[in-house]
Each structure stands twice: as C-alpha cells, then as structure tokens.
VOVO-984480 format. One record per atom (N, C-alpha, C): residue in three letters; z, y, x. Coordinates in steps of 0.02 Angstrom, whole numbers, padded with zeros to 5 digits, always signed. Atoms other than C-alpha are relative to their C-alpha. Example, Ala and Ser with C-alpha at 12.3 -4.5 7.8 and 13.67 -1.06 7.14 Angstrom:
ALA+00000-00059+00045/ALA+00390-00225+00615/ALA+00000+00060+00045/SER-00003-00059-00042/SER+00357-00053+00684/SER+00037+00055-00039/
This chain:
UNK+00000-00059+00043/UNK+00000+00000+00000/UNK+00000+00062+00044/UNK-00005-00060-00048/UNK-00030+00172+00072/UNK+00048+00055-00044/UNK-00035-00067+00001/UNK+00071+00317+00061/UNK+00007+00033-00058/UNK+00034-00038+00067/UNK+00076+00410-00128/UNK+00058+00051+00009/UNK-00052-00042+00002/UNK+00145+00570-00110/UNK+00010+00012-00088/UNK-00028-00027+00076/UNK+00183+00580-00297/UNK+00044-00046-00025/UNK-00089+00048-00004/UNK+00346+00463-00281/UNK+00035+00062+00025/UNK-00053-00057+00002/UNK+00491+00611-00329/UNK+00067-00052-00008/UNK-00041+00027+00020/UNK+00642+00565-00331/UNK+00053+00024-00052/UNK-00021-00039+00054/UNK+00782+00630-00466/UNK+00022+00093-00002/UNK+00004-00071-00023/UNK+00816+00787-00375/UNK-00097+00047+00005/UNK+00079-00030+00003/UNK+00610+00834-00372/UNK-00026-00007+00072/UNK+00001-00008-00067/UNK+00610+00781-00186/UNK-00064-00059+00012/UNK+00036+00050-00016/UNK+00452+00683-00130/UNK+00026-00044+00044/UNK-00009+00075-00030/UNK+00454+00502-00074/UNK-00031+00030+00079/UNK+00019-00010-00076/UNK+00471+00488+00130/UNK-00052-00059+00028/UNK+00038+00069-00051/UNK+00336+00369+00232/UNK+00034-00039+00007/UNK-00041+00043-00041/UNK+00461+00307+00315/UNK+00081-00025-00054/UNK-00035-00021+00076/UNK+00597+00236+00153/UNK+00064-00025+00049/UNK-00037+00038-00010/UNK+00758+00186+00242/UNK+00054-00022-00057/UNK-00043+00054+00049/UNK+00857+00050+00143/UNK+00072+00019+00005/UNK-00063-00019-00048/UNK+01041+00041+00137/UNK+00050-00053+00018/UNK-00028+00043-00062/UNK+01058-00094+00239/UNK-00021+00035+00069/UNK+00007-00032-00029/UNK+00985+00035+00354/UNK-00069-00048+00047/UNK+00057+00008-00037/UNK+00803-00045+00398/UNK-00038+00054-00023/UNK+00041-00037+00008/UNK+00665+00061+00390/UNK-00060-00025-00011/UNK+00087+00040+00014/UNK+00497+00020+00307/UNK-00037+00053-00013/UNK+00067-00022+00017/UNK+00339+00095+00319/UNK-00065-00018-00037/UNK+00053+00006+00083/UNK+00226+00116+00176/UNK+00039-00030-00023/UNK-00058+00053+00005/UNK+00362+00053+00081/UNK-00038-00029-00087/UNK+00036+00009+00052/UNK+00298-00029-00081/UNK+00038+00016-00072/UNK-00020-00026+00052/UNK+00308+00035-00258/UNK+00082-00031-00031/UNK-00093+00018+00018/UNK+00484-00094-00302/UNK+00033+00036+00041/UNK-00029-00022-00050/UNK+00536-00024-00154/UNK+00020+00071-00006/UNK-00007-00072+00017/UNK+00524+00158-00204/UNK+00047-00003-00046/UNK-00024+00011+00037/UNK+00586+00111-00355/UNK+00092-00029+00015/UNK-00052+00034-00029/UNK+00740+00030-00290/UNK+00060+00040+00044/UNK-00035-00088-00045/UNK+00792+00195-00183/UNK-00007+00061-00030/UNK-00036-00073+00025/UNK+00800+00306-00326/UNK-00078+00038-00023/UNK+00025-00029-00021/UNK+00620+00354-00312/UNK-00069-00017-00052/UNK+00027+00020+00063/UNK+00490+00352-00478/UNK-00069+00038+00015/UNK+00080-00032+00006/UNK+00301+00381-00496/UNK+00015+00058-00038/UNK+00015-00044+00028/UNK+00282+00549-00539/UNK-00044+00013-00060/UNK+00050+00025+00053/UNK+00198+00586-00687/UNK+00013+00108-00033/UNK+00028-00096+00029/UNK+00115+00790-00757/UNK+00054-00008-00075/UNK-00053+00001+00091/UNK+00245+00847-00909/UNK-00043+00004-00045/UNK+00031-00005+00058/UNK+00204+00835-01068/UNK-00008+00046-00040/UNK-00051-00044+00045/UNK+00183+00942-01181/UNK+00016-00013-00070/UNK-00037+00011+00049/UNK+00295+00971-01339/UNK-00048-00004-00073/UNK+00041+00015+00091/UNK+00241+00937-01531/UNK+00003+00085+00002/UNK+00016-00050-00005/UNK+00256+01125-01529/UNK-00044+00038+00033/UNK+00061-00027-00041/UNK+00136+01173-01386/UNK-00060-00031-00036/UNK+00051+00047+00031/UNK+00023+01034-01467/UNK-00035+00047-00059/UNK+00013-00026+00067/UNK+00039+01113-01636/UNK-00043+00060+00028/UNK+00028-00070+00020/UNK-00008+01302-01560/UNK-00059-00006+00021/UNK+00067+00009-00024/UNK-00151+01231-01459/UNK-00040-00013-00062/UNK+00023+00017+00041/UNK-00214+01153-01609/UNK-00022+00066-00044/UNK+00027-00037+00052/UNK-00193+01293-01730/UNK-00051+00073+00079/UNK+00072-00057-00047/UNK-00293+01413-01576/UNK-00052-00034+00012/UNK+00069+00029+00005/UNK-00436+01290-01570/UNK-00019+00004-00086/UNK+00019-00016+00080/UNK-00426+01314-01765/UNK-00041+00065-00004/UNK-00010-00070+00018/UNK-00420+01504-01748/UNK-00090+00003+00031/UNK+00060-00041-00031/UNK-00591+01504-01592/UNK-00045-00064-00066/UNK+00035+00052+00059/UNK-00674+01351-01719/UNK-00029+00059-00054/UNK+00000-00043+00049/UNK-00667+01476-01853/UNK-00058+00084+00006/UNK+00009-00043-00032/UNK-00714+01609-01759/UNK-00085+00009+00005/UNK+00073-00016-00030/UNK-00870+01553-01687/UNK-00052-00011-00054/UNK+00042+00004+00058/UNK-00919+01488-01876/UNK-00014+00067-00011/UNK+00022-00062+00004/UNK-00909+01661-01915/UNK-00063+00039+00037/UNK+00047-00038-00032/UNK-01008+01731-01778/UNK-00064-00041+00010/UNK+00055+00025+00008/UNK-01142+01593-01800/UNK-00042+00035-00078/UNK+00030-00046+00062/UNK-01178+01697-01973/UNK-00017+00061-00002/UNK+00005-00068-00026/UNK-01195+01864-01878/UNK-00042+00012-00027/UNK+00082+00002+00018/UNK-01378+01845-01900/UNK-00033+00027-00053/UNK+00013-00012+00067/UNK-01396+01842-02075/UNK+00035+00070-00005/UNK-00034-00067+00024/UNK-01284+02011-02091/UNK-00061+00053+00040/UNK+00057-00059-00030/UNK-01412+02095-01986/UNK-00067+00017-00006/UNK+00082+00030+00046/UNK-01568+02009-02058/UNK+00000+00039-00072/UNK+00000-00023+00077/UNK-01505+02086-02239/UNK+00008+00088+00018/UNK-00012-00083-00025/UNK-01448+02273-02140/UNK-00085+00024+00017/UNK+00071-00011-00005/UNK-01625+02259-02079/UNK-00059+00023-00050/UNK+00029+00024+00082/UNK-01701+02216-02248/UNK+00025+00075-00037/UNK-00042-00050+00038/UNK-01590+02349-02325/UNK-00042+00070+00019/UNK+00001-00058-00011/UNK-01630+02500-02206/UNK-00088+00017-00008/UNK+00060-00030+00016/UNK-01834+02479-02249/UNK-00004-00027-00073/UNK+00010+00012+00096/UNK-01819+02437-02441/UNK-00017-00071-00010/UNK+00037+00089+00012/UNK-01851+02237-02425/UNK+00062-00039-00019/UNK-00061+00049+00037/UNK-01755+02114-02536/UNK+00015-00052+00073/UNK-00047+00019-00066/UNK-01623+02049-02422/UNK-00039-00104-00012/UNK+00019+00075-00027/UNK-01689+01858-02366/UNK+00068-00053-00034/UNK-00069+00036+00024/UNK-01494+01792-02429/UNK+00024+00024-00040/UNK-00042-00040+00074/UNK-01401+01793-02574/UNK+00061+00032+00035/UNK-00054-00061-00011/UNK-01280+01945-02529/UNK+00064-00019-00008/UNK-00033-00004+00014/UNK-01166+01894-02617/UNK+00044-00075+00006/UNK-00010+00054-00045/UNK-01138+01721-02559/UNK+00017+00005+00088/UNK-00022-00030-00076/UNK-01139+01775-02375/UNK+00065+00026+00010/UNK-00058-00039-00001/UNK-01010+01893-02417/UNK+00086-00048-00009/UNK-00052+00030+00038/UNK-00891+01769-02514/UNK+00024-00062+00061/UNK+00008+00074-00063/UNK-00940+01616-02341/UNK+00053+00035+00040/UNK-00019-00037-00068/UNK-00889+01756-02212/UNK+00063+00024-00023/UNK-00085-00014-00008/UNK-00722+01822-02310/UNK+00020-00049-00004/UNK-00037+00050-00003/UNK-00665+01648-02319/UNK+00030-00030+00054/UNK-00016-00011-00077/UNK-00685+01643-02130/UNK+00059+00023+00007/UNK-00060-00043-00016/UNK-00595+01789-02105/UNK+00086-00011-00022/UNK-00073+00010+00040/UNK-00453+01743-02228/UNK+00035-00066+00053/UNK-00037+00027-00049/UNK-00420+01590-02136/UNK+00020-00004+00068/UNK-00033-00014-00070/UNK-00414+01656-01961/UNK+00049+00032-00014/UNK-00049-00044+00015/UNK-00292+01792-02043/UNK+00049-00052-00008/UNK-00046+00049+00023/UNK-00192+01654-02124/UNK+00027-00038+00087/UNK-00026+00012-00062/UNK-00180+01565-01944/UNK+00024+00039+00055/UNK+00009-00037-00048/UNK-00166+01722-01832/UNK+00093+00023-00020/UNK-00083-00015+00015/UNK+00002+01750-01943/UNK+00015-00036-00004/UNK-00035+00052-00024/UNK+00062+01593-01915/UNK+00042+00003+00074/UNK-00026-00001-00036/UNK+00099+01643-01746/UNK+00079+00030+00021/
C-alpha cells in the first residue's frame, strides 16, 4: 500500500509514513487496519446538511425559473416590435403575459423563502 495522505486522525492531524505502534515498532507504509488501529480514519469531504441541500435546491429552482423566463424574452420583443410599426403581435398577448407572471410569481415566492 502506498502512502494516503488523507488518513486524519481525531484531532485533524494527518497520518505519518512512518506509523509507530505501541509496542514501539515502526512500519512503513503502514496498511489501512493499521491506520485504523492507531486512531487514524480515512478521511472523507463533509457533508452537507438537509438544510444546505434544501437552499441549493430551492436556488437551482430560483436560476431554473429564471432562465424559463428569459428563454421567452424573444416573444416580448417580437410583439414590442410588431407593436411599434402597427403589425398584429405574432402571440397571443395575453397568454405570454399570464406564462411570464407565473414565472415571476414563483421566483418571488422562492426568493422570500430565503
């Protein structure tokens, strides 16, 4: 086994090369029971909490939402277009309007969740 510096032990202290026992031999590369045995545990990245979980979640809700919205940009500018030389708008108006505040409402609704 070679070397894994990501053997901590309970204080946050990395595992040594060299592990002495306490019968007082010394082993090199000492193997994972062996770490284990002197106090000394595979490290492992924290987790995170049902609460971090949750806010990640509802902020992938919030850019989700978001980018639905701004995938409908188009149409608001296609009908402003339409509008400013006298041409019946390409979308029902009033549908667009009712898609895009529903958006909005639920980023609002999540944004005050925070």
């Amino acid at each position: 086994m070679t070397y894994n510096y990501n053997y901590k032990n309970e204080r946050g202290e990395y595992a040594p090369k060299v592990l002495t026992l306490e019968d007082g031999r010394q082993v090199i590369n000492p193997t994972e029971a062996m770490y284990a045995e002197a106090g000394y545990l595979p490290w492992t990245p924290p987790q995170a909490s049902e609460s971090e979980i949750e806010e990640q979640e509802r902020m992938a809700s919030i850019e989700s939402l978001k980018m639905q919205l701004a995938e409908t940009d188009y149409k608001v500018i296609k009908v402003a277009e339409c509008a400013a030389v006298g041409e019946a708008a390409p979308y029902d108006v009033a549908a667009l309007h009712r898609e895009r505040q529903a958006l909005r409402d639920q980023i609002n609704a999540l944004e005050g969740e925070a």
